[in-house]
C-alpha positions in Angstrom: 89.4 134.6 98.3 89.3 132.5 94.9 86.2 132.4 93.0 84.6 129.2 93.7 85.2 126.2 91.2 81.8 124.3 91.8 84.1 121.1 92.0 84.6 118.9 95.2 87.5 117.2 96.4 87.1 114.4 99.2 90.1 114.4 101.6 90.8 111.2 104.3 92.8 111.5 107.4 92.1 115.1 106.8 91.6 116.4 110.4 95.7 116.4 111.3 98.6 116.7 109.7 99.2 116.5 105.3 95.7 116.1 105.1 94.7 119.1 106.7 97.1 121.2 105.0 95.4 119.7 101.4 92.4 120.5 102.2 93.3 123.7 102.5 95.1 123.7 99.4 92.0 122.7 97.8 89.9 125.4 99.4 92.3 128.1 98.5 91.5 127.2 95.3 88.1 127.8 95.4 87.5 123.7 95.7 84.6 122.8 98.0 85.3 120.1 100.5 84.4 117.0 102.1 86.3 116.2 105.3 87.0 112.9 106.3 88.5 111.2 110.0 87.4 109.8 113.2 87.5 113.2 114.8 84.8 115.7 114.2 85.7 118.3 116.8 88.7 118.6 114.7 86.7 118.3 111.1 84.5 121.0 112.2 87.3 123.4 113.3 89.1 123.1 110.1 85.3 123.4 108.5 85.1 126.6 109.8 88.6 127.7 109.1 88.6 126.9 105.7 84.5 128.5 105.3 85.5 131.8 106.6 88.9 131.9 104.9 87.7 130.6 101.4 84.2 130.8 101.3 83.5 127.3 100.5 81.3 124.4 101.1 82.8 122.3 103.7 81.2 118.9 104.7 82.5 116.8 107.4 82.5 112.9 107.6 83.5 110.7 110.8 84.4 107.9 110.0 86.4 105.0 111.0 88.3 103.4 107.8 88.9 100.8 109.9 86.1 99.4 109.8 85.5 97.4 106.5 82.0 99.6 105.7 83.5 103.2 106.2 84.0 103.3 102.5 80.5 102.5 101.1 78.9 104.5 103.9 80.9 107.4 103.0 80.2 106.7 99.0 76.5 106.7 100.0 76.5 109.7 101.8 78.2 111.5 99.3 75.7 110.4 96.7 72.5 110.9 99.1 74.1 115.3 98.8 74.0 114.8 95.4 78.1 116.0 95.3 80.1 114.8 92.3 83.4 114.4 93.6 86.0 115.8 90.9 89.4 115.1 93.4 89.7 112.0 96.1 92.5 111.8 98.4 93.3 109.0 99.9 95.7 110.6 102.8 93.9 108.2 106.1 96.6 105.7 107.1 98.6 105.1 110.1 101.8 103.1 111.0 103.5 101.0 114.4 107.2 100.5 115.2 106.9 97.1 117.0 108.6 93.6 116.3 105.5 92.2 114.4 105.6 89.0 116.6 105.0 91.3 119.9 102.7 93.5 118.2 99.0 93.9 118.3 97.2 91.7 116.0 93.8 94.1 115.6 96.2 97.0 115.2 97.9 95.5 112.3 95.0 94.3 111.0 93.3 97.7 111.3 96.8 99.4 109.7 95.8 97.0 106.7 92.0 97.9 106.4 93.0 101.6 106.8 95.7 101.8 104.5 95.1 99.4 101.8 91.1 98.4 102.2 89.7 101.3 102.3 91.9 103.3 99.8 91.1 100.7 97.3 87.9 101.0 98.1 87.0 104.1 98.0 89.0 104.4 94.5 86.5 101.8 93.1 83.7 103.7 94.6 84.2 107.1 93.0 86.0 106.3 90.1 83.5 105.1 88.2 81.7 108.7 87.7 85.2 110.4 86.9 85.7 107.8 84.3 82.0 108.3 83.1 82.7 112.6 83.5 85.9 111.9 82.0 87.3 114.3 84.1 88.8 113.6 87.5 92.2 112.9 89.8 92.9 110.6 92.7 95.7 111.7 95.2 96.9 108.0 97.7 99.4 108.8 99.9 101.9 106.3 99.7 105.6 106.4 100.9 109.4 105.8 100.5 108.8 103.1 102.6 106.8 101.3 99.7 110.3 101.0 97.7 111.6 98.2 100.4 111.3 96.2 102.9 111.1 97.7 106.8 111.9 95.7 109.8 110.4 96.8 112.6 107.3 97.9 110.4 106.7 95.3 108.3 103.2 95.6 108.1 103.4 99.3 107.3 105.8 98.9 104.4 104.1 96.2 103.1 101.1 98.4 102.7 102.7 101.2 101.0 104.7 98.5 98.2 100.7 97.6 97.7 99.8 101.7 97.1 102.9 102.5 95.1 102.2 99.1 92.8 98.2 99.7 92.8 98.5 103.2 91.5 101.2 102.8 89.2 99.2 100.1 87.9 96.0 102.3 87.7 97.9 105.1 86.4 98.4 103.1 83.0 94.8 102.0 82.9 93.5 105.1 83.0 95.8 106.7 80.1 93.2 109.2 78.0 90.3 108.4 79.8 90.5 112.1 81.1 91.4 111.0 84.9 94.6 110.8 86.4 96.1 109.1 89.8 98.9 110.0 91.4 100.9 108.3 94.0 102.6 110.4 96.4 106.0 109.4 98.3 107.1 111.6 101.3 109.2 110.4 103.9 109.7 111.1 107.2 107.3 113.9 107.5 106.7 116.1 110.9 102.9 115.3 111.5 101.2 113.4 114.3 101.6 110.2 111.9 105.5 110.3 113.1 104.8 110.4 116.9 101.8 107.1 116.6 104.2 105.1 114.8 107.5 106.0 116.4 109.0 106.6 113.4 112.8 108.0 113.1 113.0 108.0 116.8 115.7 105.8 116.8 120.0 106.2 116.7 119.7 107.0 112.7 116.6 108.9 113.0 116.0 110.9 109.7 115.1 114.7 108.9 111.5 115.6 108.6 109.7 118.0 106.0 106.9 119.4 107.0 103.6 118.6 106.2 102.9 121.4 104.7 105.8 121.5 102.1 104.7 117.8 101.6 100.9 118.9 101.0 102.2 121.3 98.5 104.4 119.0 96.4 101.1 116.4 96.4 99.0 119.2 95.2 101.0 120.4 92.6 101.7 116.8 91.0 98.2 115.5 91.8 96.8 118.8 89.4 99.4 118.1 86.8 98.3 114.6 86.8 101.9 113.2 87.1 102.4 109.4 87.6 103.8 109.9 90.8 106.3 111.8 93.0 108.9 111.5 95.4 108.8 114.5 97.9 112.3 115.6 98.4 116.0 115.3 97.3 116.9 112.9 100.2 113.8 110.7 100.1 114.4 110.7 96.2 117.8 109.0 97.1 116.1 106.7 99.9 113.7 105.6 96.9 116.7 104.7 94.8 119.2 103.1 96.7 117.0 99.9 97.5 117.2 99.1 93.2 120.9 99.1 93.3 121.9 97.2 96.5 120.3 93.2 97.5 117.1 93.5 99.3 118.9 91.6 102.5 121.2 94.7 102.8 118.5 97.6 102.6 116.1 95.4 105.3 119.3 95.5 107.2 119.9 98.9 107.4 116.6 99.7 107.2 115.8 97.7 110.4 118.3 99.7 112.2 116.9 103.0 111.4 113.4 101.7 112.3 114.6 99.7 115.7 114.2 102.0 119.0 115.0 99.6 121.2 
């Protein structure tokens, strides 16, 4: 059991999957924790989990980021305990493999308020008191999908180009002001995430790392402060090839890894 640090990280989406596997990453640390999703019978499982096996202080949140207040009522909470929060992750996000003219318009628009609202802002929310510490680093959980275009899932590659471009962009703001934001890019990653969306299901389906491996690759680059990372040879590759070939070509062959019908 690691000696407590006396510093908080804030975890999203952290009830399943990467961001379960973080938080406990954080809490073997000695990090306390507060735990964020729509499920709490799941937040206060892993709660107890991590309290027994780390001794920490675990605090759960649900919340639907899909609703446009999530973020502020969650900032407001946070400040109401009187916890500075030293590490935000931004993991919450979800995906749908449909043609986007038969999809489902609230779904989409909820995949955008999840995955781009409320990760920007809950990173305006809390970064004001890292930047005033000078001391702090934000984790957002982009993707490989945010270095093209994805038929088939538009909306959900469109939302990862904005995280990938948003933190890059932050990441040069923030140069020696003490806090750090790092982007990280898996790709197709065994969690529930895959089985919502219906993601490599189809004829070229892809491998899968698993979320833990993913979790630990995040951690490590999100505590070195590193711009940002690709998790994996292959995905490193998948990030690449869509600079060297015309954008037409790699929504082509994306699209066909993406179609399932």
């Amino acid at each position: 059991m690691a000696k407590r640090s006396g510093k908080t990280a804030l975890v999203t989406g952290a009830s399943v999957g990467i961001g379960r596997d973080l938080a406990d990453l954080f809490a073997s640390d000695g990090h306390d924790l507060v735990l964020v999703s729509r499920n709490r019978a799941q937040l206060e499982d892993l709660a107890i989990k991590l309290r027994r096996a780390h001794g920490v202080e675990v605090q759960v949140m649900a919340k639907d980021l899909s609703m446009p207040g999530a973020g502020q009522e969650i900032f407001d909470q946070v400040e109401s305990a009187g916890i500075s929060v030293e590490y935000l992750v931004n993991n919450a996000g979800f995906g749908a493999n449909t043609r986007f003219a038969d999809s489902d318009v609230m779904n989409q628009l909820g995949m955008v308020q999840v995955n781009i609202g409320a990760l920007t802002h809950l990173t305006r929310l809390f970064l004001p008191g890292m930047l005033k510490r000078r001391s702090g680093r934000i984790m957002n959980l982009g993707s490989v999908a945010g270095f093209m275009p994805g038929p088939y899932m538009a909306v959900y590659y469109a939302t990862k180009a904005y995280v990938l471009s948003f933190s890059e962009a932050l990441a040069t703001e923030l140069r020696g002001t003490g806090v750090t934001i790092t982007v990280v890019c898996p790709g197709p990653t065994a969690t529930e995430f895959g089985a919502r969306a219906g993601f490599g299901t189809g004829k070229l389906a892809l491998p899968s790392m698993s979320s833990k491996r993913v979790a630990e690759i995040a951690y490590a680059a999100t505590m070195r402060g590193r711009r940002a990372v690709v998790t994996g040879w292959g995905n490193k590759i998948l990030a690449i090839i869509p600079r060297l070939v015309p954008r037409s070509f790699a929504a082509f062959v994306t699209g066909r890894v993406n179609r399932t019908h």
